[in-house]
C-alpha positions as CSV (number, residue, x, y, z in Angstrom):
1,X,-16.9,36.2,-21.4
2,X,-18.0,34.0,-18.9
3,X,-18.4,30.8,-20.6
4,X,-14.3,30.9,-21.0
5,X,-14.4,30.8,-17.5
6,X,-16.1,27.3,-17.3
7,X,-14.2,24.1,-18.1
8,X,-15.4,22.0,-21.0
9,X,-16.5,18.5,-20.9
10,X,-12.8,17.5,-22.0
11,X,-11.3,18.6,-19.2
12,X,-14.1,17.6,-16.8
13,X,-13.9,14.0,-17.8
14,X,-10.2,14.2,-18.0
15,X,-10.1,15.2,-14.4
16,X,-12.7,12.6,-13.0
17,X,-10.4,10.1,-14.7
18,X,-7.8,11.4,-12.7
19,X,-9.5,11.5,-9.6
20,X,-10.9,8.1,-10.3
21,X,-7.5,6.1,-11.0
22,X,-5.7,8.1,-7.8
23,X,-9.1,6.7,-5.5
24,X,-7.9,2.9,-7.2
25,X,-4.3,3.4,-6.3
26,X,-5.2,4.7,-2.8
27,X,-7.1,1.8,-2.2
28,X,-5.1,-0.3,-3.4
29,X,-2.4,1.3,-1.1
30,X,-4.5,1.1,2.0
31,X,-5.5,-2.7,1.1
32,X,-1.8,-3.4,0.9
33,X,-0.5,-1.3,4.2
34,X,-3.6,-3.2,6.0
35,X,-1.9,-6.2,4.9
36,X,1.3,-5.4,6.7
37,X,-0.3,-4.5,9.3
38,X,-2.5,-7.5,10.1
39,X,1.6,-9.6,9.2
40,X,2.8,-7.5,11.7
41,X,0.3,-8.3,14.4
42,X,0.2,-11.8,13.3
43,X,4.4,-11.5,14.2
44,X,4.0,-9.3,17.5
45,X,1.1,-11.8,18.8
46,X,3.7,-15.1,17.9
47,X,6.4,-12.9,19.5
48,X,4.6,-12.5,22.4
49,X,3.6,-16.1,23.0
50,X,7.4,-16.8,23.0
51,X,8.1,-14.5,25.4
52,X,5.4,-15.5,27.9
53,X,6.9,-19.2,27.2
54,X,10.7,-17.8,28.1
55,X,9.7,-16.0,30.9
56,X,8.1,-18.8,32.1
57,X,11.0,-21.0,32.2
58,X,13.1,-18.2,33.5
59,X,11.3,-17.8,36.7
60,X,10.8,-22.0,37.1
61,X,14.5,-21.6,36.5
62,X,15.2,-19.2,38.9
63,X,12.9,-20.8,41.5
64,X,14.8,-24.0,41.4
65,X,18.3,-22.2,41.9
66,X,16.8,-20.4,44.9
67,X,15.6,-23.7,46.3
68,X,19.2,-25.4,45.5
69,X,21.1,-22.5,46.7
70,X,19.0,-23.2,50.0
71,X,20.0,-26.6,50.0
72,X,24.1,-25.7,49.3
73,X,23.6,-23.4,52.5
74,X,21.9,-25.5,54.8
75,X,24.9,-28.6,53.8
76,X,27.6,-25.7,54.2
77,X,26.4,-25.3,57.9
78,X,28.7,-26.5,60.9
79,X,26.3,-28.6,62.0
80,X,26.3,-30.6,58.7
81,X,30.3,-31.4,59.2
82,X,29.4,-33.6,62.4
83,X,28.4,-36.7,60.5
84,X,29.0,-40.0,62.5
85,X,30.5,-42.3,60.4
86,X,30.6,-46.3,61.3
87,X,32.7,-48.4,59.5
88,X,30.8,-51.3,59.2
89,X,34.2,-53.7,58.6
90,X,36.1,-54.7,55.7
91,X,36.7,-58.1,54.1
92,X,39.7,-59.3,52.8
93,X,41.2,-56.5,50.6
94,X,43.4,-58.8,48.5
């Protein structure tokens, strides 16, 4: 009675057949999902070079508004409203 217990060469094979094709497609899944990945990496690493780049020209931008913002205030002053202007003379108009 024990030998029914056991399972035949049939069903041994049909099993490691099985087994074997599910180990292909997992491989093949992993292979593929590592593919993504390393696309996705690829896009995050571009991503972040653009980024660096914007920010970059955001804070050269910003540094030359500070500095002309500076300049606007210093020519807003009261002190920068007493020019001295000489007319040097005009020649004949007509």
């Amino acid at each position: 009675m024990a030998f029914k217990d056991l399972e035949t060469k049939r069903s041994l094979r049909k099993k490691y057949r099985d087994s074997k094709d599910q180990l292909k497609y997992t491989q093949k899944s992993l292979a593929s999902t590592e593919q993504e990945r390393d696309i996705a990496n690829s896009r995050l690493e571009k991503t972040k070079a653009k980024l660096n780049k914007v920010t970059a020209l955001y804070v050269a931008e910003r540094a030359k508004n500070a500095e002309l913002t500076r300049k606007l205030k210093a020519l807003e002053t009261p002190e920068s409203e007493a020019f001295n202007f000489e007319c040097m003379g005009v020649s004949n108009v007509n």
